[in-house]
Biopython code that builds the backbone (N, CA, C, O; Angstrom):
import numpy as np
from Bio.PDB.StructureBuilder import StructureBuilder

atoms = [
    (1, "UNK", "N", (-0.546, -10.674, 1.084)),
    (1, "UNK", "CA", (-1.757, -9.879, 1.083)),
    (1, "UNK", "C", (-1.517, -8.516, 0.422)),
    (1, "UNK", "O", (-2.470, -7.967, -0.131)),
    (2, "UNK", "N", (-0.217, -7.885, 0.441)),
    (2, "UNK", "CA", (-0.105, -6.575, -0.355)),
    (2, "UNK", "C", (-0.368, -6.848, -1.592)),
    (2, "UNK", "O", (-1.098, -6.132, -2.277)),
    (3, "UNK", "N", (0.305, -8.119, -2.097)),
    (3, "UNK", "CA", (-0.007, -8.125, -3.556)),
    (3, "UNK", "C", (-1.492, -8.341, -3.592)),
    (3, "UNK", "O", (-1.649, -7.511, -4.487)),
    (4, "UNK", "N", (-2.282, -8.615, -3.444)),
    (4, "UNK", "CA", (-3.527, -9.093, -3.466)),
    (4, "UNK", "C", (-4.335, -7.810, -3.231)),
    (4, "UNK", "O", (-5.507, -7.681, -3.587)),
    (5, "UNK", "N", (-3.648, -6.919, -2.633)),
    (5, "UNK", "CA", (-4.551, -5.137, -2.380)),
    (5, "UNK", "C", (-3.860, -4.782, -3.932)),
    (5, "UNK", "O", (-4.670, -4.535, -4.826)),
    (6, "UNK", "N", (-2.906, -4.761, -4.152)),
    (6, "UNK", "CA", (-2.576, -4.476, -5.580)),
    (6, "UNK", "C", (-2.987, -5.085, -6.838)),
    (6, "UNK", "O", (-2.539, -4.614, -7.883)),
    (7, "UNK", "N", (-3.629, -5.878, -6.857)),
    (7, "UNK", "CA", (-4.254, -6.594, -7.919)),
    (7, "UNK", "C", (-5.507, -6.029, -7.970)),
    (7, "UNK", "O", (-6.047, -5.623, -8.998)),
    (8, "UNK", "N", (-6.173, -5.993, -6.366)),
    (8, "UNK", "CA", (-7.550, -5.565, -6.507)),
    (8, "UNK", "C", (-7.731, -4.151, -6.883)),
    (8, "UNK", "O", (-8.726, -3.716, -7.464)),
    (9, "UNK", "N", (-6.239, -3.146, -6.346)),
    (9, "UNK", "CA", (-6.453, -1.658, -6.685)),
    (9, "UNK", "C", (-6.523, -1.618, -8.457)),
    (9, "UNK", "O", (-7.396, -1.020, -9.086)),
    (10, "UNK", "N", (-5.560, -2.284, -8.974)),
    (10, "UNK", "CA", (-5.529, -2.851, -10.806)),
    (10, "UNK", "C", (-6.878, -2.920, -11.020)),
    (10, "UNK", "O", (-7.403, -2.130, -11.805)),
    (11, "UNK", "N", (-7.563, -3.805, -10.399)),
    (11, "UNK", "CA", (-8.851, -4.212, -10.854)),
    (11, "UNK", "C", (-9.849, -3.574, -10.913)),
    (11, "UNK", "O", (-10.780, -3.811, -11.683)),
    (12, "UNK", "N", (-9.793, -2.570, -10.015)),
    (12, "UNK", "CA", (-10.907, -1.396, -10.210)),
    (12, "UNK", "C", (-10.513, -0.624, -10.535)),
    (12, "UNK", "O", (-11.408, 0.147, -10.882)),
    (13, "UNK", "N", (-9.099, -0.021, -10.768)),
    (13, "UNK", "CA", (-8.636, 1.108, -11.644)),
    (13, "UNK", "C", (-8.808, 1.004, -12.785)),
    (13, "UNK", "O", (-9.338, 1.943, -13.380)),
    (14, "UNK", "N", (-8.494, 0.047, -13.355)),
    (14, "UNK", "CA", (-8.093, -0.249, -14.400)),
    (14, "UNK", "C", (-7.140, -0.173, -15.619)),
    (14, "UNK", "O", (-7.253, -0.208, -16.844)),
    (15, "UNK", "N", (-6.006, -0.037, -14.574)),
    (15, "UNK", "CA", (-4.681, 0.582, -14.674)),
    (15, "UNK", "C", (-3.998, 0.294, -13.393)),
    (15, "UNK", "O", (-4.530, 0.463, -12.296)),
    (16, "UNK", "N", (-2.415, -0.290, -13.640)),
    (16, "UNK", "CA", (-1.212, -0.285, -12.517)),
    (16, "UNK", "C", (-1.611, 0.438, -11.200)),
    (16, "UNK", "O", (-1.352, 1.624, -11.407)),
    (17, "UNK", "N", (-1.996, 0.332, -10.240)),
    (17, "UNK", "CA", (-2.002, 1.345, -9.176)),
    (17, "UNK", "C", (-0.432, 2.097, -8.425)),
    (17, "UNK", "O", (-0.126, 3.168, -7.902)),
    (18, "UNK", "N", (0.118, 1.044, -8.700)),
    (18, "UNK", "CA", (1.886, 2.192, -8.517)),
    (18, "UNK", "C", (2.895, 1.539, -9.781)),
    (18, "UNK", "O", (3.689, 0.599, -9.798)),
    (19, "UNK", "N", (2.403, 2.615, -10.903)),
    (19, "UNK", "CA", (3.404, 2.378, -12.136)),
    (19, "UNK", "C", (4.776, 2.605, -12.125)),
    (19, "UNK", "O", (4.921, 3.390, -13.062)),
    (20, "UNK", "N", (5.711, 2.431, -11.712)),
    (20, "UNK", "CA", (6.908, 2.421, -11.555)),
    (20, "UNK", "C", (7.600, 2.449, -12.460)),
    (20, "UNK", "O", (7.238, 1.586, -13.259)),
    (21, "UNK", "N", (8.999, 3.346, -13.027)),
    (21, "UNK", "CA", (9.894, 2.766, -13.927)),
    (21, "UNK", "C", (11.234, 2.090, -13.955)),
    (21, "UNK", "O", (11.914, 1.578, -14.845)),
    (22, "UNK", "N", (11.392, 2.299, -12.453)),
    (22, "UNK", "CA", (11.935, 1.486, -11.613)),
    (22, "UNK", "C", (11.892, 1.214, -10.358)),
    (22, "UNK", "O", (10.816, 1.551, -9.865)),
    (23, "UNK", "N", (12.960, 0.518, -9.289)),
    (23, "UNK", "CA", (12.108, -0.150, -8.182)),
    (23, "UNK", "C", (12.258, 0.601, -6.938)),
    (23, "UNK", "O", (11.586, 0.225, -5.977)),
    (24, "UNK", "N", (13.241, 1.869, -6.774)),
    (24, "UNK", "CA", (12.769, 3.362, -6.479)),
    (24, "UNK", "C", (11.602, 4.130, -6.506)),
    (24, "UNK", "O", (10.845, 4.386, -5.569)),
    (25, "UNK", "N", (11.515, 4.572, -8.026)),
    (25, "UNK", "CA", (10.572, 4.892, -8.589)),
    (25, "UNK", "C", (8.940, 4.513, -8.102)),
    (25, "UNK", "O", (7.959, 5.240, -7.951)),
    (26, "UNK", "N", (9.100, 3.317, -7.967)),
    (26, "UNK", "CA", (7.896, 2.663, -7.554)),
    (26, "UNK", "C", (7.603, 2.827, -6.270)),
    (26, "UNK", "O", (6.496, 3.295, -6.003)),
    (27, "UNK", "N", (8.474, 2.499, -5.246)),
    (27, "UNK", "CA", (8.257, 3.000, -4.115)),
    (27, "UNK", "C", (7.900, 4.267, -3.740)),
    (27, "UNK", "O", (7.181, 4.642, -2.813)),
    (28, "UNK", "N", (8.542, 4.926, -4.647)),
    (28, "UNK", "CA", (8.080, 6.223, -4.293)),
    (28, "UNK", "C", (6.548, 6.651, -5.146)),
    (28, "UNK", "O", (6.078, 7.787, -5.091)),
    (29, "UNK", "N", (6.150, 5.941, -5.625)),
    (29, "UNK", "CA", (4.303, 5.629, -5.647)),
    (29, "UNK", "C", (3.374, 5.371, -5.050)),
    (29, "UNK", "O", (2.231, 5.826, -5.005)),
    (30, "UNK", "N", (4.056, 4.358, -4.413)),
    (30, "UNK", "CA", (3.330, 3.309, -3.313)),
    (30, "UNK", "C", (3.474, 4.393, -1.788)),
    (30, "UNK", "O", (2.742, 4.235, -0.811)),
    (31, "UNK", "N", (4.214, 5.120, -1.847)),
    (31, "UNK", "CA", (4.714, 6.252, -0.644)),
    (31, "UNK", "C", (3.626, 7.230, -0.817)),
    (31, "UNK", "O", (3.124, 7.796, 0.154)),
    (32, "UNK", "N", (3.345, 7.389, -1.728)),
    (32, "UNK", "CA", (2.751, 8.946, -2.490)),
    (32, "UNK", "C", (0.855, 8.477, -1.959)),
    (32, "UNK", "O", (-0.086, 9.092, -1.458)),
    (33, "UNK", "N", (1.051, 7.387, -2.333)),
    (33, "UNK", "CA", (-0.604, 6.795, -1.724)),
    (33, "UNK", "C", (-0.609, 6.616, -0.416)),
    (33, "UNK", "O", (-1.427, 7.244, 0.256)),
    (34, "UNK", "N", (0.381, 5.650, 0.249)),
    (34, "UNK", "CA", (-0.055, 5.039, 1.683)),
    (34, "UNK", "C", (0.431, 6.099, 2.708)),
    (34, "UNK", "O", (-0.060, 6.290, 3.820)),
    (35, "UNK", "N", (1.493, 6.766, 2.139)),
    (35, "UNK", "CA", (2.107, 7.616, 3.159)),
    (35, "UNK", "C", (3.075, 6.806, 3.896)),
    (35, "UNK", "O", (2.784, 5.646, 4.189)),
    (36, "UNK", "N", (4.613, 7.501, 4.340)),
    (36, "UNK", "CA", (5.530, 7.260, 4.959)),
    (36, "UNK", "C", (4.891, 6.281, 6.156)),
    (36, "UNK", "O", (3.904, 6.540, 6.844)),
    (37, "UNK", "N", (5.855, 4.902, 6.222)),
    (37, "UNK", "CA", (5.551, 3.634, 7.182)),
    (37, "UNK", "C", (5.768, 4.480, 8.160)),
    (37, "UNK", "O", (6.306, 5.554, 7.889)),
    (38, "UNK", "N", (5.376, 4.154, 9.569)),
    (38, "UNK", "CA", (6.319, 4.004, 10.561)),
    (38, "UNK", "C", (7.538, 3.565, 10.373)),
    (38, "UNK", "O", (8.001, 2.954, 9.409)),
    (39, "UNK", "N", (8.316, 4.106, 11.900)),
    (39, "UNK", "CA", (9.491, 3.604, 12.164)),
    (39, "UNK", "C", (9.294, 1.566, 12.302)),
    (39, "UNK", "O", (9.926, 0.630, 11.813)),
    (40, "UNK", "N", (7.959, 1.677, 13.323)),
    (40, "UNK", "CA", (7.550, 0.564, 13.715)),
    (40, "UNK", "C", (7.195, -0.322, 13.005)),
    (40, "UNK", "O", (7.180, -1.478, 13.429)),
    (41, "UNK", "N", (6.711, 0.077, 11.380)),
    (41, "UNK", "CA", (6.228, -0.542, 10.456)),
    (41, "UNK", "C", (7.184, -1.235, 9.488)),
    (41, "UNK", "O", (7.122, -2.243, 8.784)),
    (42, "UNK", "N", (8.305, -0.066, 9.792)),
    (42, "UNK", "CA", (9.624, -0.583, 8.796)),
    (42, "UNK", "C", (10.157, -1.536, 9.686)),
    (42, "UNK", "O", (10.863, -2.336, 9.072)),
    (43, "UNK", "N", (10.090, -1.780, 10.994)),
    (43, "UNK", "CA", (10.854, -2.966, 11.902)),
    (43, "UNK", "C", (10.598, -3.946, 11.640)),
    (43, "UNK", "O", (11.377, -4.853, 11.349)),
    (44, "UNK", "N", (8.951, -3.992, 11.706)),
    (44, "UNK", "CA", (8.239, -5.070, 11.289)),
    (44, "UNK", "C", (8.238, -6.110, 9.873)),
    (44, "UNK", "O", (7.534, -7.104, 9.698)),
    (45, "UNK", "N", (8.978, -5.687, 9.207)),
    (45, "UNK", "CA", (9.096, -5.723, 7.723)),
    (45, "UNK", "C", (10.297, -6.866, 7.622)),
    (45, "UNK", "O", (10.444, -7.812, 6.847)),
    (46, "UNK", "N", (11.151, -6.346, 8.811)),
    (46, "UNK", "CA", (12.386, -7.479, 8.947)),
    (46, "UNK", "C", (13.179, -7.689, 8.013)),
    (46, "UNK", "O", (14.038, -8.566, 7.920)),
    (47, "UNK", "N", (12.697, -6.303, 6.800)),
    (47, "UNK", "CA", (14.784, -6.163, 6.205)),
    (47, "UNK", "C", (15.427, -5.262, 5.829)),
    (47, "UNK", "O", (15.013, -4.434, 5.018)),
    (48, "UNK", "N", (16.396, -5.257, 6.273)),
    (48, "UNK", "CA", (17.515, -3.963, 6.004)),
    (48, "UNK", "C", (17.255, -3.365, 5.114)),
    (48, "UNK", "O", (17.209, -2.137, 5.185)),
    (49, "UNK", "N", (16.939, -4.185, 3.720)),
    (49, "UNK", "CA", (16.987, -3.632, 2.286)),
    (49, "UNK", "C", (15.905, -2.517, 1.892)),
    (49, "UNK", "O", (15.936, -1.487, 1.218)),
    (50, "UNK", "N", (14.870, -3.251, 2.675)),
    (50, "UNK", "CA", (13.511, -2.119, 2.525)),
    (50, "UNK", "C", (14.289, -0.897, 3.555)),
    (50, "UNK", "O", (14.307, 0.266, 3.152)),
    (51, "UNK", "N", (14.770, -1.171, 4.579)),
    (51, "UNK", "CA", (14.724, 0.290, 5.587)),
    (51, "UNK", "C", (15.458, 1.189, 4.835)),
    (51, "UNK", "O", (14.984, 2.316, 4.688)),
    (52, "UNK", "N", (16.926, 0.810, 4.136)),
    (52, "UNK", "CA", (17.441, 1.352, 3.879)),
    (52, "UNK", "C", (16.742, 2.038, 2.498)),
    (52, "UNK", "O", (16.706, 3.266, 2.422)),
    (53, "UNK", "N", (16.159, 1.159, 1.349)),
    (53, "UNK", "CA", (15.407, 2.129, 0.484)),
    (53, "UNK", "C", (14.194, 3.490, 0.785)),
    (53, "UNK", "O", (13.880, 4.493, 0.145)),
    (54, "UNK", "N", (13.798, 2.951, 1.972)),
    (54, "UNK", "CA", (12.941, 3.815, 2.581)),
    (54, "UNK", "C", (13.430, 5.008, 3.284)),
    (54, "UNK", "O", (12.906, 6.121, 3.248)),
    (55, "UNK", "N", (14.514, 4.656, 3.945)),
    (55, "UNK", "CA", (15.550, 5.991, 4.148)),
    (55, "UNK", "C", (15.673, 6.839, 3.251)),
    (55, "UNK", "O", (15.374, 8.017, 3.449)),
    (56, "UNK", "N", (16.156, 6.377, 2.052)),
    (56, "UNK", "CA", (16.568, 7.346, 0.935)),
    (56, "UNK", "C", (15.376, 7.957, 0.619)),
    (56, "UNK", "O", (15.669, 9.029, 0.090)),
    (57, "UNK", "N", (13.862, 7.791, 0.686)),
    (57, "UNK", "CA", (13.070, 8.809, 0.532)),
    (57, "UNK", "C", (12.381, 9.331, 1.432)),
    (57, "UNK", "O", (11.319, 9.868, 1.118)),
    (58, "UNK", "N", (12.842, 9.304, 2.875)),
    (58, "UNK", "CA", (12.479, 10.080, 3.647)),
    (58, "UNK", "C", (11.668, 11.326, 3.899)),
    (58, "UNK", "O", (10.632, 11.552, 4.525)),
    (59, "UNK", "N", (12.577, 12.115, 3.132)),
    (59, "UNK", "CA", (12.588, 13.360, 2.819)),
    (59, "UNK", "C", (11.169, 13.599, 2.376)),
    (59, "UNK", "O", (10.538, 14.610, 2.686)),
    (60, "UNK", "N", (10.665, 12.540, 1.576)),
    (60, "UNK", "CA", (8.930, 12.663, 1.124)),
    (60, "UNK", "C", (7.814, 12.920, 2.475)),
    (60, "UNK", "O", (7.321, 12.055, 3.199)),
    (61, "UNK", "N", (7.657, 14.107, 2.513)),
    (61, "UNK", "CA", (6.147, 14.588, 3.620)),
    (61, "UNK", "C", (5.287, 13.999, 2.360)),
    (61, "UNK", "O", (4.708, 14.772, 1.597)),
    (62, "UNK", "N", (5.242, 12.613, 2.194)),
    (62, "UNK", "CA", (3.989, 11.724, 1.731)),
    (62, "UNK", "C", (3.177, 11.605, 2.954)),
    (62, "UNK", "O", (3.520, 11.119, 4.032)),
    (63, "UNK", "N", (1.797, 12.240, 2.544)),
    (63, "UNK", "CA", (0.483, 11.613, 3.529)),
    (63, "UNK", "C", (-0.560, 10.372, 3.041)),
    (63, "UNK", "O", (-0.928, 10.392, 1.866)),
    (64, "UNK", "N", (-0.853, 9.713, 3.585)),
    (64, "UNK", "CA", (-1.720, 8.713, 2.748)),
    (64, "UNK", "C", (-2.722, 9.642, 2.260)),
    (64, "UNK", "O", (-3.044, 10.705, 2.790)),
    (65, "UNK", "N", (-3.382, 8.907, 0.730)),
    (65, "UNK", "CA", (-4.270, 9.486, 0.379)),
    (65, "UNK", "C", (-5.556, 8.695, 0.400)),
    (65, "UNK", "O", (-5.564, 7.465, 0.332)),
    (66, "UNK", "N", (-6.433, 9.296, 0.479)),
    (66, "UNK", "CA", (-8.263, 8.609, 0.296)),
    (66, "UNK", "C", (-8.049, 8.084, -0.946)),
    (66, "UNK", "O", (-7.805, 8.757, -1.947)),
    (67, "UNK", "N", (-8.171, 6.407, -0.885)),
    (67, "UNK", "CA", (-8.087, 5.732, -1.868)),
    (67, "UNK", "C", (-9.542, 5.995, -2.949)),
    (67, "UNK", "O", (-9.705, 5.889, -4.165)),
    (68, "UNK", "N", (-10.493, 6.404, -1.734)),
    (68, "UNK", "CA", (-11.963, 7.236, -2.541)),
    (68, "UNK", "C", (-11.408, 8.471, -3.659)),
    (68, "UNK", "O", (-12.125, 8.622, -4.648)),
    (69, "UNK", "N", (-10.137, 9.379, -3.545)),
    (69, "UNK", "CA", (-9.939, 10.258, -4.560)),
    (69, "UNK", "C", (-9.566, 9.014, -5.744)),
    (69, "UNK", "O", (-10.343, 8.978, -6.698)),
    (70, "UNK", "N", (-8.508, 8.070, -5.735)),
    (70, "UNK", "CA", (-7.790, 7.461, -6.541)),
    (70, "UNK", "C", (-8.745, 6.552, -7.627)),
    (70, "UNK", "O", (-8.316, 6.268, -8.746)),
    (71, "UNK", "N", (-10.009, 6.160, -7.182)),
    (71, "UNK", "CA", (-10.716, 4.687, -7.314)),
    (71, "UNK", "C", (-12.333, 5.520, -6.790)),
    (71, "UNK", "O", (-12.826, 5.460, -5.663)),
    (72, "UNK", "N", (-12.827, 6.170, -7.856)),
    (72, "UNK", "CA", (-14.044, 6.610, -7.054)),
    (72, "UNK", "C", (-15.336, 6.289, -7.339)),
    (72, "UNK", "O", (-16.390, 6.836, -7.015)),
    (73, "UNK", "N", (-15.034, 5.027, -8.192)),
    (73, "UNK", "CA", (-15.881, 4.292, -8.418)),
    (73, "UNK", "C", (-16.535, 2.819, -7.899)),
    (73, "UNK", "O", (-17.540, 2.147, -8.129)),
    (74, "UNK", "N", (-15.243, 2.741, -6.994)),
    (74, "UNK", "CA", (-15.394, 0.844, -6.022)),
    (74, "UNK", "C", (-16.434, 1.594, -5.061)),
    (74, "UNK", "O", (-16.624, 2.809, -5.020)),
    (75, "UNK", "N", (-17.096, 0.556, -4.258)),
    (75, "UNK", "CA", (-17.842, 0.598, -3.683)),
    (75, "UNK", "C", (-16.962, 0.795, -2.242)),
    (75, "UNK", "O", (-15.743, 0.627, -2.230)),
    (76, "UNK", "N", (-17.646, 1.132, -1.164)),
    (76, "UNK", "CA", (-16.949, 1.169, 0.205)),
    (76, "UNK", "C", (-16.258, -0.173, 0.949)),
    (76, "UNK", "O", (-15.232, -0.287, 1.619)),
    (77, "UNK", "N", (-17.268, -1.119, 0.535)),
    (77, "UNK", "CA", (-16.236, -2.776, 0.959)),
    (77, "UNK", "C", (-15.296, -2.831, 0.606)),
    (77, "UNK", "O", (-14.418, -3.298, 1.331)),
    (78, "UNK", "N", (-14.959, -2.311, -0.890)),
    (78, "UNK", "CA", (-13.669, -2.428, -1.500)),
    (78, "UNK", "C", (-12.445, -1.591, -1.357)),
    (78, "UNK", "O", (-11.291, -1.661, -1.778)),
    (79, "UNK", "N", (-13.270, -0.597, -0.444)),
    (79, "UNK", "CA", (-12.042, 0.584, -0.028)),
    (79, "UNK", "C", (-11.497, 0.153, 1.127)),
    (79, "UNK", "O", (-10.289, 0.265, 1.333)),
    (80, "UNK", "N", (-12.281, -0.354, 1.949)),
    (80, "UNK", "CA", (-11.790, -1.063, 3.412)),
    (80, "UNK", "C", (-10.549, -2.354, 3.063)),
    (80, "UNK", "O", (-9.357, -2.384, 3.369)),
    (81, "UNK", "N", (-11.509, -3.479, 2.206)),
    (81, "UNK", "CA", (-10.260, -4.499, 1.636)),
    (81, "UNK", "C", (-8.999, -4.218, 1.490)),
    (81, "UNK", "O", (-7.996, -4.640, 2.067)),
    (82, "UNK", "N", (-9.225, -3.127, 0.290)),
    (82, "UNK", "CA", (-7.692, -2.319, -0.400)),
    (82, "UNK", "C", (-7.145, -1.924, 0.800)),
    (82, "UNK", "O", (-6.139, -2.503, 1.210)),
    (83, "UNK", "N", (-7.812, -0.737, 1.631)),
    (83, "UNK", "CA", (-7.074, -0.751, 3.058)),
    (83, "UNK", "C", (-5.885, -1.116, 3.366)),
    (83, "UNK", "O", (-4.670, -0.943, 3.465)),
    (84, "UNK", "N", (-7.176, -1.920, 3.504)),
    (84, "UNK", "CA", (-6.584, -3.243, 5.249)),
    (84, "UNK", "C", (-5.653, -4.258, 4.642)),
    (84, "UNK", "O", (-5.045, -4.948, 5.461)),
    (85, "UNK", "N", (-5.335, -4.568, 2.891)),
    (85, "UNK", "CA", (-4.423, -5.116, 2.546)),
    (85, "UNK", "C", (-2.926, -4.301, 2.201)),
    (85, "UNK", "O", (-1.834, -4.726, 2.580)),
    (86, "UNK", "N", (-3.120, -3.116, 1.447)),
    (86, "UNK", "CA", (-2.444, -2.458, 1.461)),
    (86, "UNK", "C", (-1.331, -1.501, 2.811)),
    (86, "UNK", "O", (-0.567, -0.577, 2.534)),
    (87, "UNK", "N", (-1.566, -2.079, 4.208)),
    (87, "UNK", "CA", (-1.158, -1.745, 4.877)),
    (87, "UNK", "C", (0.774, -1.526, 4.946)),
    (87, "UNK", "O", (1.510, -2.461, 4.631)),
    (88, "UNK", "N", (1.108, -0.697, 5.222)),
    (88, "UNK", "CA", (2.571, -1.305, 5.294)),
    (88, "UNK", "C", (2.919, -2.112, 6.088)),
    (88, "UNK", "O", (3.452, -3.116, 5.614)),
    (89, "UNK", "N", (2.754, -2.013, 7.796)),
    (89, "UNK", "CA", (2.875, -2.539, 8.711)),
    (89, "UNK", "C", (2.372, -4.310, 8.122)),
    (89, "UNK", "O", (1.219, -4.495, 7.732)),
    (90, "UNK", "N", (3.179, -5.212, 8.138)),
    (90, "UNK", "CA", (2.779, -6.433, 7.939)),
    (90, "UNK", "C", (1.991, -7.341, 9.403)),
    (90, "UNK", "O", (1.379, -8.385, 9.178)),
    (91, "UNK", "N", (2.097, -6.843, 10.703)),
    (91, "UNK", "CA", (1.244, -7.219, 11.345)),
    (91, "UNK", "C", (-0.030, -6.551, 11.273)),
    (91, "UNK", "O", (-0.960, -7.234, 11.701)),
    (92, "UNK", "N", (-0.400, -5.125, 10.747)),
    (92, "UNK", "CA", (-1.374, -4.571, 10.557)),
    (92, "UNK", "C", (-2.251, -5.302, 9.541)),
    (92, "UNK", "O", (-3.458, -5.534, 9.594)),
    (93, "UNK", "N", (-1.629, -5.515, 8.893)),
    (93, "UNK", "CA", (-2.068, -5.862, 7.163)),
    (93, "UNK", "C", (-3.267, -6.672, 7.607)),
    (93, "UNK", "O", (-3.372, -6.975, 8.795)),
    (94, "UNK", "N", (-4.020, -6.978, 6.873)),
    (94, "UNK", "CA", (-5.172, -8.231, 7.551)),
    (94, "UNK", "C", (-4.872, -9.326, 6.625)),
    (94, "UNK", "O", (-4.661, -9.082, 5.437)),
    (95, "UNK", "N", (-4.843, -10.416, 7.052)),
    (95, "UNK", "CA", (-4.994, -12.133, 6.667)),
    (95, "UNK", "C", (-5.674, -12.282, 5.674)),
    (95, "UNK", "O", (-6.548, -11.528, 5.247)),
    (96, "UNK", "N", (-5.230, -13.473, 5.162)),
    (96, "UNK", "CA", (-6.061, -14.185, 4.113)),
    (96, "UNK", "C", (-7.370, -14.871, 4.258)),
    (96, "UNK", "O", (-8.126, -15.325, 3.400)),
    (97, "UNK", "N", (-7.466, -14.831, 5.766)),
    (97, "UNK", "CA", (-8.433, -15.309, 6.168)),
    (97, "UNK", "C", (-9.944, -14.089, 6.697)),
    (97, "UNK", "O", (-11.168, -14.163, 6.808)),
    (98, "UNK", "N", (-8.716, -12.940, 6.909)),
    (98, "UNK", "CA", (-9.832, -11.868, 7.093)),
    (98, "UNK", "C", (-10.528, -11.470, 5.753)),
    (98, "UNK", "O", (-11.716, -11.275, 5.494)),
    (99, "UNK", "N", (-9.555, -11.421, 5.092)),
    (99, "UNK", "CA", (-9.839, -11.063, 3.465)),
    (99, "UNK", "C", (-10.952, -11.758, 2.995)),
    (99, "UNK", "O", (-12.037, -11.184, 3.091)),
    (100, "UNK", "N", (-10.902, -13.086, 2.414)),
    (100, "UNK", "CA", (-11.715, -14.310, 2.177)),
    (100, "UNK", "C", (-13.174, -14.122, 2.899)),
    (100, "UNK", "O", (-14.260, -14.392, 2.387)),
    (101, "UNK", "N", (-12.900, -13.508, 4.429)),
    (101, "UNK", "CA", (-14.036, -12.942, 4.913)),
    (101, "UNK", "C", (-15.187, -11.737, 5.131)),
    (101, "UNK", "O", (-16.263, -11.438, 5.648)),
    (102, "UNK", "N", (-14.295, -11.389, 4.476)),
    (102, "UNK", "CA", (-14.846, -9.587, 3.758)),
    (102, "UNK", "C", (-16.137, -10.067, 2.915)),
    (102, "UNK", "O", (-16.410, -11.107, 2.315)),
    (103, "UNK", "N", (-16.902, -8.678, 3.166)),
    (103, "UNK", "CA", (-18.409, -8.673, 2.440)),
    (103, "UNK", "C", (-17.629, -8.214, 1.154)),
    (103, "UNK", "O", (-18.238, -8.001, 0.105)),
]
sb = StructureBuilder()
sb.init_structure("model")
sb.init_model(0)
sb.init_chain("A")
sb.init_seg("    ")
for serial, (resi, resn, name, xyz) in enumerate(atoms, 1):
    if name == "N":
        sb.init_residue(resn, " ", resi, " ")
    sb.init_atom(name, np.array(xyz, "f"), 0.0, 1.0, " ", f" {name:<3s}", serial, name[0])
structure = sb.get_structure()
C-alpha cells in the first residue's frame, strides 16, 4: 500500500514525490514529508535494516507536512487516500481493501 500512496502522490504531482539520489537520500525525503516514524512504527516494520537507516537520520526534527502544501490541486479524497497509504506504521497504513473502498 505505500507504494500505491506513491504512485498516486506521482500521479497528481506530476513528478517523483520523494526524488532520491540515493537510498539515504530518499529516505530522507520521504522523512521531510511524513515526519520521523515512531519508535512503535519502526517495530512494526520488522527490520533491523530500516531501524538502523532510520537511526542515522534521527537527528532530522522532520514534522509531517500538509500534503495540501505539496499537491494543492487533488481534491480532499485524495489527500485522505495518500494519507492513510502513506503511513509509516504498517499496521496503521490502511488495506487494499480500505483503499479499493475509498470515494
Amino acid at each position: 500500500m505505500w507504494a500505491v500512496g506513491c504512485i498516486l502522490g506521482e500521479m497528481l504531482l506530476g513528478k517523483p514525490l520523494f526524488p532520491g539520489s540515493s537510498t539515504m537520500n530518499q529516505l530522507e525525503k520521504v522523512v521531510e514529508v511524513t515526519g520521523m516514524p515512531t519508535t512503535e512504527a519502526v517495530s512494526h516494520m520488522r527490520s533491523p535494516f530500516a531501524k538502523t537507516m532510520l537511526e542515522s537520520i534521527a537527528s532530522t526534527n522532520a514534522r509531517k507536512v500538509d500534503l495540501r502544501t505539496l499537491i494543492p490541486s487533488a481534491s480532499p479524497e485524495a489527500y485522505k487516500l495518500l494519507d492513510a497509504c502513506l503511513n509509516f506504521d504498517p499496521q496503521l497504513r490502511c488495506s487494499a481493501e480500505q483503499a479499493l473502498a475509498h470515494p
